[in-house]
C-alpha positions as CSV (number, residue, x, y, z in Angstrom):
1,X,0.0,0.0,0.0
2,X,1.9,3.5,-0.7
3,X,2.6,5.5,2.1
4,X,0.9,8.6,0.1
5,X,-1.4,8.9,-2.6
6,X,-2.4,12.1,-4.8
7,X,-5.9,12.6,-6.6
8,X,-5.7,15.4,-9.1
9,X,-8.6,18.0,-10.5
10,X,-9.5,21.1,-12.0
11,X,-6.0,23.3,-11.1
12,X,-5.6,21.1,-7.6
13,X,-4.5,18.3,-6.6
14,X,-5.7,16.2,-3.1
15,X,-2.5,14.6,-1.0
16,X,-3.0,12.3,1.3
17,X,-1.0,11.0,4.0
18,X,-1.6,7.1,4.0
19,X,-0.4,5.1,6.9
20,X,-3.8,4.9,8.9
21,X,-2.8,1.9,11.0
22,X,-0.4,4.0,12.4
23,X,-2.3,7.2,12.6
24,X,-0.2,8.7,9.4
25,X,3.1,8.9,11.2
26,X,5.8,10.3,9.1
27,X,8.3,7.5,9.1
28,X,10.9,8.4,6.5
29,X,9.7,6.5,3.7
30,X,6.5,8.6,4.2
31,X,8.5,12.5,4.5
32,X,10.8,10.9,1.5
33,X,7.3,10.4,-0.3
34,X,5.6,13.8,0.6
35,X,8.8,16.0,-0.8
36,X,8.8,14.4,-3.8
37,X,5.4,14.7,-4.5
38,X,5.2,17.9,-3.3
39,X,8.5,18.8,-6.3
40,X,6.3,16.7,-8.7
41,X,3.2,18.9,-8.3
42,X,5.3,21.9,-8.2
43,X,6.6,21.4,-11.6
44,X,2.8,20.5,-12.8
45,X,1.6,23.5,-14.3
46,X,-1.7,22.5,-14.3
47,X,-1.7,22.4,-10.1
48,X,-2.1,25.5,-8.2
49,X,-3.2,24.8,-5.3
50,X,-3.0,21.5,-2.8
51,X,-5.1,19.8,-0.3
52,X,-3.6,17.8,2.4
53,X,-5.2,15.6,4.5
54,X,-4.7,12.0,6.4
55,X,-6.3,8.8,5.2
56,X,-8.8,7.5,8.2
57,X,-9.0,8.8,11.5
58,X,-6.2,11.1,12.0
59,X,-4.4,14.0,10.1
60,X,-1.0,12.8,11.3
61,X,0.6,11.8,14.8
62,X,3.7,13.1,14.4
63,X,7.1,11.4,13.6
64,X,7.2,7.7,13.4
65,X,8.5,7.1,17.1
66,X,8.8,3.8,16.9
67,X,11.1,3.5,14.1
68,X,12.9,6.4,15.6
69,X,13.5,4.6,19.1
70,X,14.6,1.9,17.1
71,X,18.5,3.7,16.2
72,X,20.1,6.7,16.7
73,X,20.4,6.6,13.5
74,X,16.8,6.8,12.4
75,X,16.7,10.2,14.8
76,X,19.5,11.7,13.5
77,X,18.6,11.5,10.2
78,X,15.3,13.2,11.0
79,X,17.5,16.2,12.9
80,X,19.7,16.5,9.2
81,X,16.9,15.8,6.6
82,X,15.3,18.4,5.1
83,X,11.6,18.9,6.7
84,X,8.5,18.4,5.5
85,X,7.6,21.5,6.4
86,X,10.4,22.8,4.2
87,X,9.1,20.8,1.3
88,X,5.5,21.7,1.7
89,X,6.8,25.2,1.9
90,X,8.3,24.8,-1.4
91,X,5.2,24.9,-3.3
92,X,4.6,28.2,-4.7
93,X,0.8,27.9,-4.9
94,X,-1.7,28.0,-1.8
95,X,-1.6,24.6,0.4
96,X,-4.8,23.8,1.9
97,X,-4.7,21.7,5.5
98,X,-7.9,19.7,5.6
99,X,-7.2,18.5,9.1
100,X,-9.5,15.7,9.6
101,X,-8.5,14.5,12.9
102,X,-5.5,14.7,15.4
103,X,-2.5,16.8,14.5
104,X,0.3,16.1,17.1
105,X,4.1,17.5,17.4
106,X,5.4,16.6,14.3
107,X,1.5,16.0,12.8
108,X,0.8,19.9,13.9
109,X,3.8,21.1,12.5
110,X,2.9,19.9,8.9
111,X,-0.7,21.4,9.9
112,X,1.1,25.0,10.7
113,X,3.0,24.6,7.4
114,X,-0.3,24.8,5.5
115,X,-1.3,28.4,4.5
116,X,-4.9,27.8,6.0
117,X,-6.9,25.1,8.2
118,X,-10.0,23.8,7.8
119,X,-10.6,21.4,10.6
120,X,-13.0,18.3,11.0
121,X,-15.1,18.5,14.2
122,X,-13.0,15.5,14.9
123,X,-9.9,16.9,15.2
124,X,-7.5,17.5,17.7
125,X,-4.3,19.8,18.1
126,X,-1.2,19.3,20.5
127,X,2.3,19.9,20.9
128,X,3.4,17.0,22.0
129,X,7.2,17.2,21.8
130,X,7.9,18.1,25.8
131,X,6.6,14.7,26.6
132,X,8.4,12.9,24.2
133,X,11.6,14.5,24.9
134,X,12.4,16.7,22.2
135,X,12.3,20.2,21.1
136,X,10.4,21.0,17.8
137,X,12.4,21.8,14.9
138,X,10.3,22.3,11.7
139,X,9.0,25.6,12.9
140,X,6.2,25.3,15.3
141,X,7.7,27.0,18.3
142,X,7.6,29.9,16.2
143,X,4.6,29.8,13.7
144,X,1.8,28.6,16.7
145,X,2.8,31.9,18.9
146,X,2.1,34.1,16.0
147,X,-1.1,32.6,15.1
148,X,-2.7,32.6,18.2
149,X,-0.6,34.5,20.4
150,X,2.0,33.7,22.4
151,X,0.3,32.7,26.0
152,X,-1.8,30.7,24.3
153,X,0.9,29.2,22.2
154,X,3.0,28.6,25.6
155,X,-0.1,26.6,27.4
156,X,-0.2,24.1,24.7
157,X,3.6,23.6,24.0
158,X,4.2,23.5,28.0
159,X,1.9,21.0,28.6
160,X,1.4,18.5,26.1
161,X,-2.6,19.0,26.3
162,X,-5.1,18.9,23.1
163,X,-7.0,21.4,21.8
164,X,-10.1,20.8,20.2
165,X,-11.3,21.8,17.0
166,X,-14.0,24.6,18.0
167,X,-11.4,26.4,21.0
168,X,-9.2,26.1,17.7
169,X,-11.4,28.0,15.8
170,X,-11.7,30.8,18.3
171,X,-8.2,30.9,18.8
172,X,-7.6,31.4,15.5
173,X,-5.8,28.4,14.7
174,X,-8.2,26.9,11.9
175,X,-10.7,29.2,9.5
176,X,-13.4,26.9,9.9
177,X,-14.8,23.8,11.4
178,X,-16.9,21.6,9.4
179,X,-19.1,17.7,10.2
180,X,-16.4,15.3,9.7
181,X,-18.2,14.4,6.1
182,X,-18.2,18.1,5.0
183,X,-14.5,18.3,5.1
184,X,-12.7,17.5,1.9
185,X,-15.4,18.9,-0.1
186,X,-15.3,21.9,1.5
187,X,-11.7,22.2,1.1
188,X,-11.7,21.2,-2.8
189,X,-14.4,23.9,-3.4
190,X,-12.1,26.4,-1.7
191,X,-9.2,25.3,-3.7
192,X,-11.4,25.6,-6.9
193,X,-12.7,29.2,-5.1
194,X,-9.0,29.8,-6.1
195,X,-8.5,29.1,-9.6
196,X,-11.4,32.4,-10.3
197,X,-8.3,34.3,-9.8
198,X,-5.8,36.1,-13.0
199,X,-3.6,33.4,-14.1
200,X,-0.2,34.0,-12.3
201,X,-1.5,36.1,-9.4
202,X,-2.5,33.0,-7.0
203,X,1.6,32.1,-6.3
204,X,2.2,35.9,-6.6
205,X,-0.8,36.9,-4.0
206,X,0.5,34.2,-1.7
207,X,4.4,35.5,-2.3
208,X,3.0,38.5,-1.5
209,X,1.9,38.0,1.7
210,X,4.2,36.0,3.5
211,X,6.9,37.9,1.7
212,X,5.3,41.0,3.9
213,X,4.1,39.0,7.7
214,X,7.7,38.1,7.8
215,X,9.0,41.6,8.0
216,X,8.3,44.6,10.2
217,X,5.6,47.0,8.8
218,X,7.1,49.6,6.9
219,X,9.2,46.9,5.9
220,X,6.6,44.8,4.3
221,X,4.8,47.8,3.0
222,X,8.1,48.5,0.5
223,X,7.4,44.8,-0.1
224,X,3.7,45.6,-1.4
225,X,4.9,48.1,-3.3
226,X,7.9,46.7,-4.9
227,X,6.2,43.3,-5.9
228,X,3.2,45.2,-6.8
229,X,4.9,47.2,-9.1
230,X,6.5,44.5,-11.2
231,X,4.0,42.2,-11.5
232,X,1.6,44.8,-12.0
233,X,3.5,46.6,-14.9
234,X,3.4,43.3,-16.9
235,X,-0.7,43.4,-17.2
236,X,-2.7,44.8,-19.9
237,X,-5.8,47.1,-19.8
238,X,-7.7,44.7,-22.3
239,X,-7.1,41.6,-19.5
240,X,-8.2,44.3,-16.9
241,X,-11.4,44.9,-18.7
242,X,-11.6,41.2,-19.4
243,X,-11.4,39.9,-15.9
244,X,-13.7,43.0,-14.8
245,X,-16.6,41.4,-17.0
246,X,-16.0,38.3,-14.9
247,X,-16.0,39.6,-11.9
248,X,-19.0,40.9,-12.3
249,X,-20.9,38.4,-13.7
250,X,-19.3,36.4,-10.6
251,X,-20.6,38.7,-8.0
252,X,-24.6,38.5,-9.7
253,X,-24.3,35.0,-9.8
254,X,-22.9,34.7,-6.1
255,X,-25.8,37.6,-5.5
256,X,-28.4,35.6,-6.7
257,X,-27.4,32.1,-4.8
């Protein structure tokens, strides 16, 4: 059975991590798996967006601790592999975490890696890396604090406890929380929400914005204005007037729904 499997439509494609009978642990056949994929899809250009989810009852438990306790070996290759984080990172389109149940240490830093969360009412959140013994290193001690502040952050990485899926929500962790059945179509029609926009502006747009979080204000305003103004200068006023008939045929249709 492959660790991962890929289901591809319309501009997106659907990943999902596939080791269920062990809760989608990232073994490293299974973070070997997910950057190639995500390098595959990256070169497709008929993929702009991804979808990642877990096959059966959780989103994914973390590393594989058992084949880490195993050999040193296994955990120091973990400490000098590239992350999956890094990989997922790599994709210059919007990545789409359908979080369909638990997300722990290594499980919630993929989830944190995602641009956006949509969360099943079944799922579950926790740093779990002070019990085990280890310090996170794919990015969540820094990305959790800046999502939902850094008190918050601290109670769940000091502890080890679970959060669930609605307290997420008004945290801010996740953008929505859906019936367990809802999920994955709710995230493909978001990721096919996405292909309405100019061709080229969806990896831009998301550029954009990280390009700007990750720098001090006045900082990322020069960003803006900078990225702006060279993407910007390469569009015509016959697309403009093109894409303005769109939109607003768009916003009667949404009007009238």
């Amino acid at each position: 059975m492959p660790v991962l499997t890929i289901d591809r439509d319309q501009g997106y494609a659907v990943v999902t991590l596939n080791r269920p009978e062990a809760r989608n642990a990232l073994s490293q056949a299974l973070r070997a798996a997910l950057a190639a994929v995500v390098q595959e899809l990256a070169e497709a250009p008929d993929v702009q967006v991804l979808v990642l989810t877990g096959a059966g009852s959780a989103f994914c438990a973390g590393l594989d601790l058992k084949e880490i306790g195993a050999s040193d070996d296994a955990l120091r290759s973990v400490l000098a592999a590239r992350s999956p984080v890094e990989a997922l990172r790599s994709f210059s389109g919007p990545v789409i975490g359908a979080i369909n149940g638990v997300a722990a240490a290594g499980g919630f830093e993929l989830a944190l890696g995602c641009d956006m969360l949509l969360a099943s009412e079944n799922a579950r959140f926790a740093d779990t890396h002070g019990r085990v013994g280890l310090l996170p290193v794919w990015g969540l001690s820094q990305r959790l604090s800046r999502l939902i502040g850094i008190g918050r952050a601290k109670e769940l990485s000091l502890t080890g406890n679970y959060l669930d899926a609605h307290t997420a929500y008004a945290w801010g962790l996740v953008n929505r929380v859906l019936p367990a059945a809802e999920l994955l179509p709710a995230a493909c029609a978001l990721a096919r929400d996405m292909q309405s926009l100019a061709p080229g502006l969806l990896a831009a747009y998301r550029k954009l914005i990280d390009d700007g979080f990750d720098a001090p204000f006045p900082q990322a305003l020069r960003i803006e204005q900078q990225q702006a103004q060279a993407f910007n200068a390469a569009v015509s006023c016959a697309s403009i007037e093109a894409r303005r008939l769109g939109v607003l045929t768009l916003g009667r249709t949404q009007q009238g729904a």
